[in-house]
N, C-alpha and C positions, 0 to 999 in steps of 0.2 A: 430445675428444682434446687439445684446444688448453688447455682449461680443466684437463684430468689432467695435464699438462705443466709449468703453471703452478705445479703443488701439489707435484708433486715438485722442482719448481727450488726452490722456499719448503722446502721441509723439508731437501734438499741444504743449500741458504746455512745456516738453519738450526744444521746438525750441524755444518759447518764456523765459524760463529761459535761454536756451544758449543766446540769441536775447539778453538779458538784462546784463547778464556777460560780451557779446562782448564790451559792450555801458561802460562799465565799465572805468572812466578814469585814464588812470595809470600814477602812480609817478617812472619815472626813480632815482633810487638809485645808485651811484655808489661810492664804499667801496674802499679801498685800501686794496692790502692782498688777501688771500684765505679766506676761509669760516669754519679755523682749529681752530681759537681761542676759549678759555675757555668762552670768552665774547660775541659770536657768535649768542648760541641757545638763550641766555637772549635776545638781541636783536632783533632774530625773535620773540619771544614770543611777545616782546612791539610793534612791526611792528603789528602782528595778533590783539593785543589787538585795535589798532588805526584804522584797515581796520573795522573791527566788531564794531566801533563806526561813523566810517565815511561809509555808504551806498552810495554806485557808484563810490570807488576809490580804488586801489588795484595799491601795490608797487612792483613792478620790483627792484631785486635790483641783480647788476651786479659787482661783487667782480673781479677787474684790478691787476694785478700785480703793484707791489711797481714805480718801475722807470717807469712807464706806467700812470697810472693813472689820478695822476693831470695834466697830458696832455693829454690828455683822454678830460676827463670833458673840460681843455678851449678849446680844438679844436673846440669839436662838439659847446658851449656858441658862439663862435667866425662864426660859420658857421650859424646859426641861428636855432638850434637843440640841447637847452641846455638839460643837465639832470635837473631834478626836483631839483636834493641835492646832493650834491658831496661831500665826505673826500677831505682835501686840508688842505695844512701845511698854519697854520697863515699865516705864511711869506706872503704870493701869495693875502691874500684879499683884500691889498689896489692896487694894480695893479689892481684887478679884477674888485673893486669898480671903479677905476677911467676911466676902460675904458667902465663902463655902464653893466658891464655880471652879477654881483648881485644885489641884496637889501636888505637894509638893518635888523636886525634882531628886531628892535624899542623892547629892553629887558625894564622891569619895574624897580622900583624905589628897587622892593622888590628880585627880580631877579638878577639884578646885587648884591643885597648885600649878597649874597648865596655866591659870592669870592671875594677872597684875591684880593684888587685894584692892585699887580703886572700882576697878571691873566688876570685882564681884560685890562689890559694896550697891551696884544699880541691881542686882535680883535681890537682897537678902533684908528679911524683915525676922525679927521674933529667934533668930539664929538659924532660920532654914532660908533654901533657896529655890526661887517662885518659877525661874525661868532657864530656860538655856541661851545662851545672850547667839547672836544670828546675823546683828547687823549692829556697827559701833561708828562713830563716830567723836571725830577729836577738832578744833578749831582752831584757826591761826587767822592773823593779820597780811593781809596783803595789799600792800602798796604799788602806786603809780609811779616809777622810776622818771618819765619824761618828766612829770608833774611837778615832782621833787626838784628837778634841774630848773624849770622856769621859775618857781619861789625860791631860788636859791640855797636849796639844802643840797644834803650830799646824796646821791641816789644809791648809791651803797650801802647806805649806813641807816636803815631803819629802825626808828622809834625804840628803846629799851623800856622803859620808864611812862608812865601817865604823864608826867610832863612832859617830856618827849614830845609825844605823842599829839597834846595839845597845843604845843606851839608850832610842830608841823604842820599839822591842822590850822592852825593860824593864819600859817604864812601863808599856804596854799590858796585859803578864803581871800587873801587880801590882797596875795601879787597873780591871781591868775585867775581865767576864768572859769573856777572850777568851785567846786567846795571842796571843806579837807576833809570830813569824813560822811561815810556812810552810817545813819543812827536807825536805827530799827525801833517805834516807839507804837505800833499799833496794839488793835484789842487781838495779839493771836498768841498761842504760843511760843513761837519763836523768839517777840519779844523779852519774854521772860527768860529764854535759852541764852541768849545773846549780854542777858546782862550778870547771868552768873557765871560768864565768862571772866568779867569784870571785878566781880564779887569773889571767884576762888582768886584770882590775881592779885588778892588785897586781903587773905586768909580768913574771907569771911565764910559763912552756911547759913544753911536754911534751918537747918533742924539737921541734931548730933545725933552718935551712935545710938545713944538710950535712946533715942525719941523726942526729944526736949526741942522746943523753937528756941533757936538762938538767933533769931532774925533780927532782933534790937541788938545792935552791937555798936561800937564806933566804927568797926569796918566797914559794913552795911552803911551807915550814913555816910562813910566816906567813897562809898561805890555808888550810892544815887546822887549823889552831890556831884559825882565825876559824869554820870551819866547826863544829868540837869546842864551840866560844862560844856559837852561835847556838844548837844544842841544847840549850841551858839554857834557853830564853827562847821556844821553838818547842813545837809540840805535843808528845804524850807519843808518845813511840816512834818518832822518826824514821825507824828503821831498818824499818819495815813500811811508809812510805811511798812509791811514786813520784810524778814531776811530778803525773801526770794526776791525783790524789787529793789533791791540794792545793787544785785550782778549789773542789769541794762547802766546803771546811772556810772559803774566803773567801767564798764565794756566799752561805754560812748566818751569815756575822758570828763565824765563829768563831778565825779569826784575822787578824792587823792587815796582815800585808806578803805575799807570792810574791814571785819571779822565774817572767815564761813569758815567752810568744809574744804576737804581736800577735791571734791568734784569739782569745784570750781575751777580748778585748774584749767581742766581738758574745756571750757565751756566760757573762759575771761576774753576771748578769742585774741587781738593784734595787737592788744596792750603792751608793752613793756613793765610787765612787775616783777613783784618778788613777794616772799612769802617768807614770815619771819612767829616765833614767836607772840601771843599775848601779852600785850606789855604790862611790865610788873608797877603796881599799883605802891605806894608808901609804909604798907605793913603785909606787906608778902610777895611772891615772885613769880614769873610769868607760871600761870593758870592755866586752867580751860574746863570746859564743860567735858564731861563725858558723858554719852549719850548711846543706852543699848537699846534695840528693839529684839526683843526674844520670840521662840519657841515654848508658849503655855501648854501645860496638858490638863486641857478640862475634865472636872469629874463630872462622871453618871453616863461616858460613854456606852460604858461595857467594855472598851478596847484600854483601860486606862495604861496598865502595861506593857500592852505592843504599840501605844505610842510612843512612849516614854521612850522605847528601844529604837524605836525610828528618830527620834529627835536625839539621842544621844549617839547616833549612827550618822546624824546630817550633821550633828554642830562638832565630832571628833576632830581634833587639831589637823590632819590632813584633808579630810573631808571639808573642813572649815573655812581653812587659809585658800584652797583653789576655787573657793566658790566666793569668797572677796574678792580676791584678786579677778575676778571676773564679771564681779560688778562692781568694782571699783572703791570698796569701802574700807576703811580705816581696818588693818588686820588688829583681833583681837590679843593672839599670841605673839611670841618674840620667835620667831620660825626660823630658820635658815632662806628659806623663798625669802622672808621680808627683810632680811638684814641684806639678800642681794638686789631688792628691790629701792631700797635706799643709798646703796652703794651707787645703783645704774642713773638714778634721779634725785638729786640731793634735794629737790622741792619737798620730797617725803619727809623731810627730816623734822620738822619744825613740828607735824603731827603726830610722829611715831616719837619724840622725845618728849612730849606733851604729857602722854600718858602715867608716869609715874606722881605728878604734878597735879592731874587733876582732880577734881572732884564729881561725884555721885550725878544724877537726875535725883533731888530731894525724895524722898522715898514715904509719901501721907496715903492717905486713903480716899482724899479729895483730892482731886490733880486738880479740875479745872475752878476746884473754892481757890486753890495756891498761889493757881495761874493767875484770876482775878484778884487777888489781893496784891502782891506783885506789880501787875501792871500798873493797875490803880493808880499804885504809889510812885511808879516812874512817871507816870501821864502828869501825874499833880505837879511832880519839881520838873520836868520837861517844859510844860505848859509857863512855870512859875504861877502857879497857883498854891504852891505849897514848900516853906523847905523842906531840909533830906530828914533830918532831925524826928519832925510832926507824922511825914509821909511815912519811914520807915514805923513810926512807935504803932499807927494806925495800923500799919498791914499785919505788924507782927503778933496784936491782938485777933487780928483776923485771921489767922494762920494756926491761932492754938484752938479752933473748931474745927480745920480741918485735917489735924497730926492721925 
């Protein structure tokens, strides 16, 4: 009797611990990517650490493939079934802000100053900020050194300057059998990434602090006139390219320069290159894009707060830098890890000096009206269907419907 007593108080506690687990309210997570990165296990760890300090809440988190995802997250926002916290490219949070699906992240006095004011310039719309940044990237030039020695330049001494640049390019086209650069001219995104790479390199923008399209400028037509340049001297068909098909044409010796990422590194494979700055353009100095994808916290979870505290718990500057440095991406902060991560690999240099320099992801409420106007306008003077002058005046009208 004593011992059937026993068995039913175990199964009672039991039901009641399940009973209490069920009650448990969960934070929908939704990641971009698999669940393969170096950066992965660290951020389960910080998840665990955050569920064992918050009692009655437990995160779900559902890893989306890439081209899925941030439509993912606003479909269900938009149907009235947001996730708790979503991965979402800057680009997307002032759209997402203005149509009521986040709130805001109200960071402190001492929080923001944890980054470089370019950085924070990719969350911030209206004087507040939309995101907790998660994942950053910075761009550089990277050349073919063998390349260099059969066109007779100095393999040392990569390109400073747009001229430079294009008469490296040149030579490379014309004494070897290679092309001089990599142009990225298709209908995607990255397109548009790759040429305001060009565009901060030459002190131009898309649209300033107030909000204002400053896209018609002489910089501007001097960065699509350079781009319409480089297409001479770049593979054949720009226009069928994006970034990502640039890697094979360097990897295989088939042409001399890119702009990417610092992944590229681990991934150029037997090449002999080198990795240098954005070369500085006639009215400004070497650039680059800056590029964050954040942590959103959607409203009308019911969790809006204890995501907020999980996301400011994943993205704190130590929590931060080891979960980069694990997936490989550009560190957001000036850390002690990063200052010995560039000491140990001077290839880092070029990216992590980038950042004072660079400029925003344009910050509108239509990403892909922006992206299309943009392109448009490169395709047209690539093509020479258009010059820079006509192409830029076009986009820039097209651009103040989507600020």
């Amino acid at each position: 009797m004593k011992l059937k007593s026993l068995l039913l108080g175990g199964v009672f506690a039991l039901a009641i611990a399940g009973s209490a687990s069920a009650e448990d309210k969960r934070l929908h997570m939704i990641v971009c990517g698999d669940n393969t990165g170096a950066g992965i296990p660290l951020q389960t760890e910080v998840i665990n650490q955050w569920e064992a300090a918050n009692a009655g809440y437990k995160v779900d988190v559902e890893f989306v493939p890439w081209g899925q995802c941030q439509e993912k997250s606003t479909t269900l926002a938009s149907a009235g079934n947001p996730p708790a916290i979503a991965y979402m490219g800057s680009r997307t949070l002032k759209q997402l802000a203005k149509n009521d699906l986040i709130i805001p992240v109200d960071m402190t006095e001492e929080e923001k100053a944890t980054y470089a004011p370019p950085i924070l310039g990719t969350i911030t719309a209206d004087g507040k900020q939309w995101g907790l940044p998660r994942a950053f990237s910075t761009k550089a030039l990277y050349w073919n050194k063998d390349l260099f020695a059969k066109a007779g330049l100095d393999p040392e001494n990569p390109p400073k300057t747009w001229d430079e640049m294009y008469e490296a390019a040149k030579a490379i086209k014309e004494k070897t059998d290679a092309d001089g650069v990599g142009l990225a001219a298709a209908s995607f995104d990255n397109t548009m990434h790759q040429f305001l790479n060009y565009l901060y390199s030459n002190g131009g923008e898309v649209i300033n602090a107030d909000g204002e399209i400053t896209f018609n400028s002489p910089n501007t037509v001097e960065a699509v006139a350079f781009y319409g340049k480089l297409a001479t001297v770049s593979q054949p068909g720009p226009v069928a390219y994006d970034r990502a098909k640039l890697r094979p044409l360097f990897t295989e010796g088939r042409i001399g320069m890119f702009i990417s990422g610092p992944w590229e590194r681990a991934q150029v494979g037997d090449v002999n290159w080198g990795v240098t700055r954005v070369p500085a353009g006639p009215n400004g100095k070497h650039g680059t894009l800056l590029i964050t994808d954040s942590l959103a916290v959607f409203k009308g979870s019911g969790v809006e707060e204890q995501a907020l505290s999980l996301g400011k718990l994943l993205t704190n500057p130590e929590n931060q830098v080891a979960f980069e440095l694990g997936e490989g991406f550009t560190p957001l902060r000036d850390m002690p890890q990063v200052r010995e991560l560039a000491a140990k690999d001077p290839t880092w240099a070029p990216f992590l000096e980038a950042i004072p320099d660079g400029g925003p992801e344009p910050f509108v409420t239509d990403y892909v009206g922006m992206q299309d106007a943009i392109n448009e306008a490169l395709q047209a003077v690539v093509l020479g269907e258009m010059e820079a002058a006509e192409a830029v005046e076009i986009a820039a009208e097209a651009l103040e419907a989507v600020k």
